[in-house]
PDB file of N, CA, C and O in Angstrom:
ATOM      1  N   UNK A   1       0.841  -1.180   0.000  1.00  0.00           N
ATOM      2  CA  UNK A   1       0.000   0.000   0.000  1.00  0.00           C
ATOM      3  C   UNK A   1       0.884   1.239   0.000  1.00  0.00           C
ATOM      4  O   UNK A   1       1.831   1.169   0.783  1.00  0.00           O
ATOM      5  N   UNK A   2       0.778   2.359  -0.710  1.00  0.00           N
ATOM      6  CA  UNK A   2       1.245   3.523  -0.624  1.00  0.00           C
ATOM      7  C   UNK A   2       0.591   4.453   0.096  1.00  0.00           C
ATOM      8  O   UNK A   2      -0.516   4.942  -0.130  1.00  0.00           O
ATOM      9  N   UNK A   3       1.717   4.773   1.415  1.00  0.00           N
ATOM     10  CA  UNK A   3       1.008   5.602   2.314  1.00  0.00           C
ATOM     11  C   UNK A   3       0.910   6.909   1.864  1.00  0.00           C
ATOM     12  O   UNK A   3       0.124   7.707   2.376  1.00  0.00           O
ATOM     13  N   UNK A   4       2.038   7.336   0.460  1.00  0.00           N
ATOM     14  CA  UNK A   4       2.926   9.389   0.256  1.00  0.00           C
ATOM     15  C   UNK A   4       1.380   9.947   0.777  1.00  0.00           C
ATOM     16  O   UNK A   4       1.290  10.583   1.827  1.00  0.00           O
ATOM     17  N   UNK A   5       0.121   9.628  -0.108  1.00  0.00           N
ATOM     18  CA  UNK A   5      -1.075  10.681   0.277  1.00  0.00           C
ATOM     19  C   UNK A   5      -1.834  10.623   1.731  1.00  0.00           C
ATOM     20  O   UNK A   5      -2.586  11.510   2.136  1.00  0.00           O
ATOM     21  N   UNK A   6      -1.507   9.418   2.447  1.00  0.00           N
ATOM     22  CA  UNK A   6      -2.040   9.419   3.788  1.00  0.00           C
ATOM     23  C   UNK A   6      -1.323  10.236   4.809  1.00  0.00           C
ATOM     24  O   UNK A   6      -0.102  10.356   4.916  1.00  0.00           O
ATOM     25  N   UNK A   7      -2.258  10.785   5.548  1.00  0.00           N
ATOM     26  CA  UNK A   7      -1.639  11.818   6.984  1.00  0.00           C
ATOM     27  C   UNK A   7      -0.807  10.347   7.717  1.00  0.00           C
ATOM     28  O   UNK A   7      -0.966   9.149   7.483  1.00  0.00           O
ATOM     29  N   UNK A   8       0.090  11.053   8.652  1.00  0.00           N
ATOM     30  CA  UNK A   8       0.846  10.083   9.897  1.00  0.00           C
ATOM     31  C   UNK A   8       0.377  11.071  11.265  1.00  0.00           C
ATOM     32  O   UNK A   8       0.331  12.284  11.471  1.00  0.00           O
ATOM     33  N   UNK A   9       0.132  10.114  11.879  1.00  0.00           N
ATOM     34  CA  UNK A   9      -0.218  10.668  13.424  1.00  0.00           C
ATOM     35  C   UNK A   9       0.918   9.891  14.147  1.00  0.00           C
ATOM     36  O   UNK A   9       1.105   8.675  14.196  1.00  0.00           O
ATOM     37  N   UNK A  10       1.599  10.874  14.674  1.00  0.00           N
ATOM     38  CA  UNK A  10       2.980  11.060  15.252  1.00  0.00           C
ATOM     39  C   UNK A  10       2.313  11.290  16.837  1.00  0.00           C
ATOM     40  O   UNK A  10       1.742  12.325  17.180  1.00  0.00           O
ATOM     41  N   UNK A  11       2.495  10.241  17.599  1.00  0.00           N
ATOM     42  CA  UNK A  11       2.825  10.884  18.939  1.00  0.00           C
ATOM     43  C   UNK A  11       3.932  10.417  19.863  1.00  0.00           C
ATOM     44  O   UNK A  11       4.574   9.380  19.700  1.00  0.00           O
ATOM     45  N   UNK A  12       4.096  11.311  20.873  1.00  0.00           N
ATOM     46  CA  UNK A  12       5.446  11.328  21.764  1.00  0.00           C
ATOM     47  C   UNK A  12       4.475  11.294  22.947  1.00  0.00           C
ATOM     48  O   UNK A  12       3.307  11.663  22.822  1.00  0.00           O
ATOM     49  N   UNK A  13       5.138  10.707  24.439  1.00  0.00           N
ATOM     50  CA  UNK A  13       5.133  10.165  25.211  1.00  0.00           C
ATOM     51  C   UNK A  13       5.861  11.674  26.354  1.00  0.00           C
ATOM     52  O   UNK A  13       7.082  11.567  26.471  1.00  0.00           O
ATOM     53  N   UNK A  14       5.281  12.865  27.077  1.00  0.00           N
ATOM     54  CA  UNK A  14       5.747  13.485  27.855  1.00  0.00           C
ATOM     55  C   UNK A  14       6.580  13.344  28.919  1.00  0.00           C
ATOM     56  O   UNK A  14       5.926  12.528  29.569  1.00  0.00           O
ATOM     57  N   UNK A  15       7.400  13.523  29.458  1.00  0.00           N
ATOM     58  CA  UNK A  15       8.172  13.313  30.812  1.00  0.00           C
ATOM     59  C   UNK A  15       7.198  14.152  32.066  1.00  0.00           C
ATOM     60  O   UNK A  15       7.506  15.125  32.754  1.00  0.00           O
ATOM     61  N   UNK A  16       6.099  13.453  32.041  1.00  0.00           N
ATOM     62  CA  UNK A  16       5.682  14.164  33.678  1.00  0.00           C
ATOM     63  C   UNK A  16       5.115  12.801  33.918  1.00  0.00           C
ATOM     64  O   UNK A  16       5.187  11.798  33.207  1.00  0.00           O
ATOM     65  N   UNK A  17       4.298  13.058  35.554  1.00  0.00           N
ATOM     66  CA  UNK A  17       4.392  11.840  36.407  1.00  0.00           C
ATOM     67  C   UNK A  17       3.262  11.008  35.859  1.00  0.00           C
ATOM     68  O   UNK A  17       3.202   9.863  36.308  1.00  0.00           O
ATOM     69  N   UNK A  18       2.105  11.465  34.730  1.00  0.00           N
ATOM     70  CA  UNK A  18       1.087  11.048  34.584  1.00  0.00           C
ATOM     71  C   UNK A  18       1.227   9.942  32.563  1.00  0.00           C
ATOM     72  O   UNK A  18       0.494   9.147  31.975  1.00  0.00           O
ATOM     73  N   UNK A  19       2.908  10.751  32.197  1.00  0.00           N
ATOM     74  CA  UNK A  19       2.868  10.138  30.616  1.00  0.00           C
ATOM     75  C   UNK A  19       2.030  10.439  30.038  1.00  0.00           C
ATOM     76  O   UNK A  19       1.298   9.580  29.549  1.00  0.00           O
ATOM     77  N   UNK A  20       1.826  11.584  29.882  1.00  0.00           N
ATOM     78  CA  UNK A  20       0.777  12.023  29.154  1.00  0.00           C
ATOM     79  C   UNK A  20       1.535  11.954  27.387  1.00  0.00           C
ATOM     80  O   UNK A  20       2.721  12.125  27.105  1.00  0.00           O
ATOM     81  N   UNK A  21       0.353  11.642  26.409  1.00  0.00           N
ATOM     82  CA  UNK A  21       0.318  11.529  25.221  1.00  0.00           C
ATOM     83  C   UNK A  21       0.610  13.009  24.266  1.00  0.00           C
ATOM     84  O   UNK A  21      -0.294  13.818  24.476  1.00  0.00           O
ATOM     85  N   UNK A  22       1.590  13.487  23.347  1.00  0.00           N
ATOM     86  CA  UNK A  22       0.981  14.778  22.705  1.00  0.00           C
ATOM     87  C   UNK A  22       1.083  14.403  21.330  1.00  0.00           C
ATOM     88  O   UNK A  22       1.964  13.580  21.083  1.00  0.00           O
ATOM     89  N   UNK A  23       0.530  14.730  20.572  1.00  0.00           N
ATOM     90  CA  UNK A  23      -0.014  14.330  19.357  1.00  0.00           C
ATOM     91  C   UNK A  23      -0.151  15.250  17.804  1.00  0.00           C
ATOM     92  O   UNK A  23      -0.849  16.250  17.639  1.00  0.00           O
ATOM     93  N   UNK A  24       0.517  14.741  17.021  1.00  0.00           N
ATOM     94  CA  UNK A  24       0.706  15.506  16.047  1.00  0.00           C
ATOM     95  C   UNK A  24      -0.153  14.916  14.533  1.00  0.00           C
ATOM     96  O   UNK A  24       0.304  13.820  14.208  1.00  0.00           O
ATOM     97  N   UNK A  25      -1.095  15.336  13.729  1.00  0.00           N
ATOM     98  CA  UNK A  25      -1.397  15.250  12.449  1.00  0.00           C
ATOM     99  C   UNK A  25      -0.267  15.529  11.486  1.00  0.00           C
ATOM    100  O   UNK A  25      -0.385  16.688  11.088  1.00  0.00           O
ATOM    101  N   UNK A  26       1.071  14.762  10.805  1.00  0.00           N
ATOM    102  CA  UNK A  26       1.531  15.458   9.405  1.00  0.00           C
ATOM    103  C   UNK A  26       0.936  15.048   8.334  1.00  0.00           C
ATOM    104  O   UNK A  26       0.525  13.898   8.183  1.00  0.00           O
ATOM    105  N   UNK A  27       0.833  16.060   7.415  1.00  0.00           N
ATOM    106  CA  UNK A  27       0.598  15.756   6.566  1.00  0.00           C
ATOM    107  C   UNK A  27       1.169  16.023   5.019  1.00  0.00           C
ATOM    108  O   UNK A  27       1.025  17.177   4.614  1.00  0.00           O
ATOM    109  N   UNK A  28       1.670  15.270   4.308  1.00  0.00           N
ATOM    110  CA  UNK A  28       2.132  15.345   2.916  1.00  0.00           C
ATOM    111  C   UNK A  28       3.611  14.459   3.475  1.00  0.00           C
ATOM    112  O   UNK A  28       4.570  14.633   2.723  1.00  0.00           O
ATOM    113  N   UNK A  29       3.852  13.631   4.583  1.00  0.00           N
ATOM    114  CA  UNK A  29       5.511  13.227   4.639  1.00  0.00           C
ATOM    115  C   UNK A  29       5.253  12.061   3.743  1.00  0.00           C
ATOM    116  O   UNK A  29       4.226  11.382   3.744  1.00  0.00           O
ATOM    117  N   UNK A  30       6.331  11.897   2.958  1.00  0.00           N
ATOM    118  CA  UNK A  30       6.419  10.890   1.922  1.00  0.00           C
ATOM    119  C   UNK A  30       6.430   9.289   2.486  1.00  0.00           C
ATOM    120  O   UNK A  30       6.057   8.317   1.830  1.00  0.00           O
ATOM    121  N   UNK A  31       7.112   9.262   4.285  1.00  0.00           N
ATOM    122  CA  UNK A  31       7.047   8.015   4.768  1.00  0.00           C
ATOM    123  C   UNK A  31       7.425   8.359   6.240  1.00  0.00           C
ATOM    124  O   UNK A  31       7.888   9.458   6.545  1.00  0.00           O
ATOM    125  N   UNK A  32       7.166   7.199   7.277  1.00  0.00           N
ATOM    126  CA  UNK A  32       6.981   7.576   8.843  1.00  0.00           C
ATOM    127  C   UNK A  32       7.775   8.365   9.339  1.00  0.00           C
ATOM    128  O   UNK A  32       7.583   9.382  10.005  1.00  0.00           O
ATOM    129  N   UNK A  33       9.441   7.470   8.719  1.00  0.00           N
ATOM    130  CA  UNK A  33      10.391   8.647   9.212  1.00  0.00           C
ATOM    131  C   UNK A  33      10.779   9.947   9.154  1.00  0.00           C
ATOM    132  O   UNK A  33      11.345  10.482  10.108  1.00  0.00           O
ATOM    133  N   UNK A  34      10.466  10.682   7.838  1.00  0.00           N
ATOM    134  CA  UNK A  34       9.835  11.952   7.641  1.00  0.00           C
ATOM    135  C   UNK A  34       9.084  12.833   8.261  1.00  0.00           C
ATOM    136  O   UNK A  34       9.306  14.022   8.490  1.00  0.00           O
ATOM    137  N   UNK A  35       7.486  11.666   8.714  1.00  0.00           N
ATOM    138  CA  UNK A  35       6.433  12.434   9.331  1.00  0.00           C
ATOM    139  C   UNK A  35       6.802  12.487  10.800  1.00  0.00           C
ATOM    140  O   UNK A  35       6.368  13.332  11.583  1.00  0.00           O
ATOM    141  N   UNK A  36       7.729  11.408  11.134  1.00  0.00           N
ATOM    142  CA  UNK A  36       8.368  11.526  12.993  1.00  0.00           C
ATOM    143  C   UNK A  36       9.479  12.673  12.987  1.00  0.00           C
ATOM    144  O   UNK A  36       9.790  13.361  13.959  1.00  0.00           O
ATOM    145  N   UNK A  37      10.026  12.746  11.674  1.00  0.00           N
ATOM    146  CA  UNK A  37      11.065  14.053  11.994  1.00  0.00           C
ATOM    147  C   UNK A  37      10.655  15.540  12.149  1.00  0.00           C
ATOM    148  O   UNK A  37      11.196  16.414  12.825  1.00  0.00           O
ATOM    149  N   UNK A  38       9.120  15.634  11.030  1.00  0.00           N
ATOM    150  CA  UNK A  38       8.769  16.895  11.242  1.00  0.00           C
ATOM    151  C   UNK A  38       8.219  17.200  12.303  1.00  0.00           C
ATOM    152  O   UNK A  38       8.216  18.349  12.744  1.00  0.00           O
ATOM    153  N   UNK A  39       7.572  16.024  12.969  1.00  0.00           N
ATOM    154  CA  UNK A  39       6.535  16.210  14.054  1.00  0.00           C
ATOM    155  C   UNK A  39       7.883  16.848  15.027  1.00  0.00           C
ATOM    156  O   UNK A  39       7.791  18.028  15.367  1.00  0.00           O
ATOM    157  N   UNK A  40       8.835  16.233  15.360  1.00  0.00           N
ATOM    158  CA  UNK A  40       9.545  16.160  15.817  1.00  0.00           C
ATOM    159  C   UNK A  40      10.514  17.493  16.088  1.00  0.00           C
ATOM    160  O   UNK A  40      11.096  17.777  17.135  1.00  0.00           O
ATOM    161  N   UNK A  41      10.509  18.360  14.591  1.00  0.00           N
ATOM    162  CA  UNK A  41      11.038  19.151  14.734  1.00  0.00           C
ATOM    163  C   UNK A  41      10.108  20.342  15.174  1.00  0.00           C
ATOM    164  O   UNK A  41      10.564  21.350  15.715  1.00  0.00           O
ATOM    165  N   UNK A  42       8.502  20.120  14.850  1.00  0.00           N
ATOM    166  CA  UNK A  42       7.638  21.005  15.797  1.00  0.00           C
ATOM    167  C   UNK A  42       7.287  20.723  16.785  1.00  0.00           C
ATOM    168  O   UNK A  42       6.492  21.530  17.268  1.00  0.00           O
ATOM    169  N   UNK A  43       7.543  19.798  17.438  1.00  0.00           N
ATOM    170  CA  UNK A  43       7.303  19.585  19.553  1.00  0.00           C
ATOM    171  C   UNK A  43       8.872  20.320  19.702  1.00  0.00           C
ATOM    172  O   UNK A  43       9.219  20.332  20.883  1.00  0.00           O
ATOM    173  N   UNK A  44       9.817  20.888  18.837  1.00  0.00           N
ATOM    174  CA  UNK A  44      10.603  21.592  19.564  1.00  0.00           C
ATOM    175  C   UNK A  44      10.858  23.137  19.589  1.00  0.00           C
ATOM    176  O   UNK A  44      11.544  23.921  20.245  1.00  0.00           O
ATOM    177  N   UNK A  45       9.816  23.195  18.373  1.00  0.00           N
ATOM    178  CA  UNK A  45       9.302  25.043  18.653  1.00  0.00           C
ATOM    179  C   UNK A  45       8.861  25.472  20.279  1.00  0.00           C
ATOM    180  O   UNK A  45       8.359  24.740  21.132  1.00  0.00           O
ATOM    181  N   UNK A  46       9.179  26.701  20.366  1.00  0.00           N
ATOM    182  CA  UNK A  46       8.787  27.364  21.541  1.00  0.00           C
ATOM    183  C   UNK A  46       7.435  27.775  21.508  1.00  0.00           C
ATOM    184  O   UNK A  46       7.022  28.359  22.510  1.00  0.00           O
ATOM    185  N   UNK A  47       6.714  27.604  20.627  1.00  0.00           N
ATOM    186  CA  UNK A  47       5.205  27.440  20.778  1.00  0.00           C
ATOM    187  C   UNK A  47       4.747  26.205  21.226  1.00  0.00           C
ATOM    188  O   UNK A  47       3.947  26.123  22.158  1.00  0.00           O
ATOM    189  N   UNK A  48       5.315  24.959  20.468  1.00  0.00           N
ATOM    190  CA  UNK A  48       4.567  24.160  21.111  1.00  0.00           C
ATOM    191  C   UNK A  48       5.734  23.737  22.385  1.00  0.00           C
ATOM    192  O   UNK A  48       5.453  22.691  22.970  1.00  0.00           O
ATOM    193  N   UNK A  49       6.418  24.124  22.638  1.00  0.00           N
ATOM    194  CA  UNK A  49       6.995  23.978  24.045  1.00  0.00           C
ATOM    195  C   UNK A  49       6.352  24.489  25.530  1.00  0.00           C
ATOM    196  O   UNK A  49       6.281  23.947  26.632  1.00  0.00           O
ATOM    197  N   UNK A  50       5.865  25.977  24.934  1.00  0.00           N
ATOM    198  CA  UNK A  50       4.933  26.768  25.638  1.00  0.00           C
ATOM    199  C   UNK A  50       3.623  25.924  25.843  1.00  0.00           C
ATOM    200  O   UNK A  50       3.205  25.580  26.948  1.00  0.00           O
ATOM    201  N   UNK A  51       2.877  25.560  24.338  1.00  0.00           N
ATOM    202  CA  UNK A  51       1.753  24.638  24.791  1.00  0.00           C
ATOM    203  C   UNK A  51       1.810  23.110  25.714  1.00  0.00           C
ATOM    204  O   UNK A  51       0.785  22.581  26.146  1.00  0.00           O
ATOM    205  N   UNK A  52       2.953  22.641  25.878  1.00  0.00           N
ATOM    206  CA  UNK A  52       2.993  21.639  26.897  1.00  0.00           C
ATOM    207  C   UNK A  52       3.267  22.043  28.418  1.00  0.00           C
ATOM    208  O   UNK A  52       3.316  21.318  29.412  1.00  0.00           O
ATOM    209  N   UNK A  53       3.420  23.354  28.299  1.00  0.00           N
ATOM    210  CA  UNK A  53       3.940  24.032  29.647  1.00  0.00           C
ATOM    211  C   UNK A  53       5.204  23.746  30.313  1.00  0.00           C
ATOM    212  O   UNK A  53       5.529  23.623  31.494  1.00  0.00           O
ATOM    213  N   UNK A  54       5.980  23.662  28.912  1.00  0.00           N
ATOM    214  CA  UNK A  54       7.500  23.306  29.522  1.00  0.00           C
ATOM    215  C   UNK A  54       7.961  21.704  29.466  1.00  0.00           C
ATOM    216  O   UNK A  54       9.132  21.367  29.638  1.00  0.00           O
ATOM    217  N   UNK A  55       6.946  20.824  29.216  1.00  0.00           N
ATOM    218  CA  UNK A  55       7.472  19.630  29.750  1.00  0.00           C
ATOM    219  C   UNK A  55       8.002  19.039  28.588  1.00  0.00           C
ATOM    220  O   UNK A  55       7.471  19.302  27.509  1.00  0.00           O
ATOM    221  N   UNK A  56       9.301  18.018  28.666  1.00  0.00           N
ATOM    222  CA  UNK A  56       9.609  17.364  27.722  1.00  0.00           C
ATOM    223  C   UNK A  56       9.614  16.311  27.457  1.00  0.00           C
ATOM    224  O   UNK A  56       9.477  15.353  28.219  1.00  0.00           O
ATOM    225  N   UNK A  57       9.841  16.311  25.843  1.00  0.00           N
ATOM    226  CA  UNK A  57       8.975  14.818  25.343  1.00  0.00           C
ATOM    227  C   UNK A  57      10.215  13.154  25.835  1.00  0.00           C
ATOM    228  O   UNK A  57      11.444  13.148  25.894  1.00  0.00           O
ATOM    229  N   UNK A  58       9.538  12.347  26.014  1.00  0.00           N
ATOM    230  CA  UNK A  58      10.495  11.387  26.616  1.00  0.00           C
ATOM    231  C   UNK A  58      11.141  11.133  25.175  1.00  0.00           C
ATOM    232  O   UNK A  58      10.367  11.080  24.220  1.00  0.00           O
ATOM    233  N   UNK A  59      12.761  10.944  24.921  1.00  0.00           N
ATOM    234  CA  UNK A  59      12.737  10.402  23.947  1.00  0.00           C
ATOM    235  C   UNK A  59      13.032   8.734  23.535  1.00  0.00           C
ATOM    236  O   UNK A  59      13.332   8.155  22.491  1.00  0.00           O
ATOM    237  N   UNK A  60      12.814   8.379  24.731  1.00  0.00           N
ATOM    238  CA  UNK A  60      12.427   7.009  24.229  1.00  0.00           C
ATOM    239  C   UNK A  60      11.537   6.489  23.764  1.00  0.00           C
ATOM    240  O   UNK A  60      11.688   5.384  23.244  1.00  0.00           O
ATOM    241  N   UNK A  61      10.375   7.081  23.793  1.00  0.00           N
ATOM    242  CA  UNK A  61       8.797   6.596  23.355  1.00  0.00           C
ATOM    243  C   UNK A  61       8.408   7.168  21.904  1.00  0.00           C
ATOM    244  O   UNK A  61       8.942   8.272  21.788  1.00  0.00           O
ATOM    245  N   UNK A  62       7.750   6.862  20.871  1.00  0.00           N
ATOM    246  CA  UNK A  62       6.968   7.962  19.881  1.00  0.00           C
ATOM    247  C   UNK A  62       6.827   6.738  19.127  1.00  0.00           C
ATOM    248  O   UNK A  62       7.593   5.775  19.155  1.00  0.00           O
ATOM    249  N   UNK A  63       5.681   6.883  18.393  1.00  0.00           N
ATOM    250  CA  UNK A  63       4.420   5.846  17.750  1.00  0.00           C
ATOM    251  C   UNK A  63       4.117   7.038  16.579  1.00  0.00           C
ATOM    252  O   UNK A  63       3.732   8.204  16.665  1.00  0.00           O
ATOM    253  N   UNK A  64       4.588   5.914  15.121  1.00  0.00           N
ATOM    254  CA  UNK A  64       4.306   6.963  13.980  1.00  0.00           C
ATOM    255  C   UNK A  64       3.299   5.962  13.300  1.00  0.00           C
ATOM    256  O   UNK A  64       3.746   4.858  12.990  1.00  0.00           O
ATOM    257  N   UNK A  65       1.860   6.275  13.018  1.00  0.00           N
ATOM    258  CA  UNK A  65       1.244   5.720  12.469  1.00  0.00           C
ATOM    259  C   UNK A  65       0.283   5.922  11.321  1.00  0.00           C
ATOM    260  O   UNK A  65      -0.558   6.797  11.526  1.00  0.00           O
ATOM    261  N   UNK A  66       0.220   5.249  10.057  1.00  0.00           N
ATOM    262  CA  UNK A  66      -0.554   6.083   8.853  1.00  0.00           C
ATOM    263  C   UNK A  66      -2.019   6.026   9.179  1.00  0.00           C
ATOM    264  O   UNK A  66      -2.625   4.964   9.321  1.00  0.00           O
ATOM    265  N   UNK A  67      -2.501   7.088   9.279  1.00  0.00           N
ATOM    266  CA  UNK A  67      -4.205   6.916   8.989  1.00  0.00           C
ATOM    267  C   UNK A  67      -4.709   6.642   7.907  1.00  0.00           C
ATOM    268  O   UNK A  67      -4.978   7.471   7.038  1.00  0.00           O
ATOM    269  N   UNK A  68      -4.930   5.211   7.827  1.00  0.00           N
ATOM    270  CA  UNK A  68      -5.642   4.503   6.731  1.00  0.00           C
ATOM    271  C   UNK A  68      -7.099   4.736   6.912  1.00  0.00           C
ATOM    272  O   UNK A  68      -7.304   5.864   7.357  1.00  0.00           O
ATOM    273  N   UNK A  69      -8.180   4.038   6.712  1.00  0.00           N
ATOM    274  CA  UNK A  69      -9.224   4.251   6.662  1.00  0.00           C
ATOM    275  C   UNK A  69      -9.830   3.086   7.682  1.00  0.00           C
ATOM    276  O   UNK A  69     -10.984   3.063   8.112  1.00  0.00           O
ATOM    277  N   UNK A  70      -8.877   2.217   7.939  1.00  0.00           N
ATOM    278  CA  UNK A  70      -9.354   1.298   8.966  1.00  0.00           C
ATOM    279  C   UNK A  70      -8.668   1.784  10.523  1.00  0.00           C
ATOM    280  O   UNK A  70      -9.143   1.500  11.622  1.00  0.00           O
ATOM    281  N   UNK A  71      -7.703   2.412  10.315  1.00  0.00           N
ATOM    282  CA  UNK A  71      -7.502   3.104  11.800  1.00  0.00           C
ATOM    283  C   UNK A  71      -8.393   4.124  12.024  1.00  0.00           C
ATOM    284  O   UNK A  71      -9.081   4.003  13.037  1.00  0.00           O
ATOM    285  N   UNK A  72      -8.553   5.063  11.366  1.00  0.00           N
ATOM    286  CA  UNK A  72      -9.568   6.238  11.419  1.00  0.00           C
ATOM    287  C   UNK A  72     -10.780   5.036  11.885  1.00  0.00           C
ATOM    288  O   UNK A  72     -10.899   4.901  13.103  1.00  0.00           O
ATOM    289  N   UNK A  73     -11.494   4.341  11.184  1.00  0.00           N
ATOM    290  CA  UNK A  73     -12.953   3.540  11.699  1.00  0.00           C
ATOM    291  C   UNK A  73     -12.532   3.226  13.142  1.00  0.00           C
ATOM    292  O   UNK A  73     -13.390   3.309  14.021  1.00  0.00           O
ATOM    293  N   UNK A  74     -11.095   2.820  13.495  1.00  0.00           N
ATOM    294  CA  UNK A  74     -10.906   1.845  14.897  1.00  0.00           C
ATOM    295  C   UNK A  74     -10.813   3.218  16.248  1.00  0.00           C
ATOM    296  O   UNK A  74     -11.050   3.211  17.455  1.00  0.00           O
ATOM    297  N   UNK A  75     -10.420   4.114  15.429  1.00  0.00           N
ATOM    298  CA  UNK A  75     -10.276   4.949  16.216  1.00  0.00           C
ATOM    299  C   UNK A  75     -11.693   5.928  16.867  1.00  0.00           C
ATOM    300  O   UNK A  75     -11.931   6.255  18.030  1.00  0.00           O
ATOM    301  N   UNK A  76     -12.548   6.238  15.447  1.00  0.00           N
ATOM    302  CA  UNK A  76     -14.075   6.725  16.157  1.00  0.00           C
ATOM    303  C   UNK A  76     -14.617   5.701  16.709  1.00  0.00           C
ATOM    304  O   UNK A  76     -15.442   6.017  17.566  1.00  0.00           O
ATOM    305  N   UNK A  77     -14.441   4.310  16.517  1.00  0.00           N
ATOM    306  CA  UNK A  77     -15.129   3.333  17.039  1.00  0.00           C
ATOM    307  C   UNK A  77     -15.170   3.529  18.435  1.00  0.00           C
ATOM    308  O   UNK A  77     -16.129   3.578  19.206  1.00  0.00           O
ATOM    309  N   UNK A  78     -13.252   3.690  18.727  1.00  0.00           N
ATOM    310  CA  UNK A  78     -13.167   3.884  20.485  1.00  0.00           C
ATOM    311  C   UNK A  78     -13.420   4.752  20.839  1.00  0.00           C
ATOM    312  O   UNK A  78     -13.829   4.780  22.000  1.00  0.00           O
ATOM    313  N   UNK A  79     -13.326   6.173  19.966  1.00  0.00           N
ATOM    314  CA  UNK A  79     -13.933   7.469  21.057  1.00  0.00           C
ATOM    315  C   UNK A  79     -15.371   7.550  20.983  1.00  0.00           C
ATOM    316  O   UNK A  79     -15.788   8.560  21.549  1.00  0.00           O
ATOM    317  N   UNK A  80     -16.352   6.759  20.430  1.00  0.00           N
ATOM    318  CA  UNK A  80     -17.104   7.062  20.487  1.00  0.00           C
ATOM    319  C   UNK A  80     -17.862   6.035  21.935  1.00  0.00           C
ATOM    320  O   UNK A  80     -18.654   6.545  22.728  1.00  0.00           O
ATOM    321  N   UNK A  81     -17.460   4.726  22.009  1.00  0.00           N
ATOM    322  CA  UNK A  81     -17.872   4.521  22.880  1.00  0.00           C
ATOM    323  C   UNK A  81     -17.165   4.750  24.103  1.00  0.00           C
ATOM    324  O   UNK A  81     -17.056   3.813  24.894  1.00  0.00           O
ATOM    325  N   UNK A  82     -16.542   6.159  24.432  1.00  0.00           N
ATOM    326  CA  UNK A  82     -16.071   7.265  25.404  1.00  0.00           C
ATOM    327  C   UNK A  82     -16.626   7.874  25.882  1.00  0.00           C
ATOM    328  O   UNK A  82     -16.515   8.148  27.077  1.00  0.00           O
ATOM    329  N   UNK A  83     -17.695   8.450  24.860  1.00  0.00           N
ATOM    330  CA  UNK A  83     -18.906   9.245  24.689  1.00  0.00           C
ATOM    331  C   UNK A  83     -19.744   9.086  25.434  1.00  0.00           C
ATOM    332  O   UNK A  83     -20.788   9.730  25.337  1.00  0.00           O
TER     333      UNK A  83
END
């Protein structure tokens, strides 16, 4: 399957006591490692540094994954029964 036209949802794993998740949409990276580098290089802007309130991302953790059309279904599936 060719992911180039699918978004990657990039997330990193925070360093506070709770591991909280932060989460990035790229879109147009040609392949994961791309879409983990850009994400990557914007969790290190001072905007979104500011929006985590300082905290930093663990870098052992981060999950790059393509939104196909069956993750998108698996995914409203679970937030919806959140709801």
């Amino acid at each position: 399957m060719n992911h180039r036209s699918l978004p990657w949802l990039v997330t990193f794993r925070l360093l506070d006591e709770a591991g909280t998740r932060h989460s990035y949409i790229i879109k147009d990276a040609p392949d994961a490692f791309t879409a983990h580098l850009w994400a990557r290089q914007l969790a290190n802007t001072p905007e979104e540094r500011a929006a985590r309130h300082g905290r930093d991302i663990d870098p052992r953790y981060d999950d790059v994954l393509a939104i196909t059309e069956n993750v998108l279904a698996n995914t409203l599936r679970f937030t919806h029964g959140l709801l």
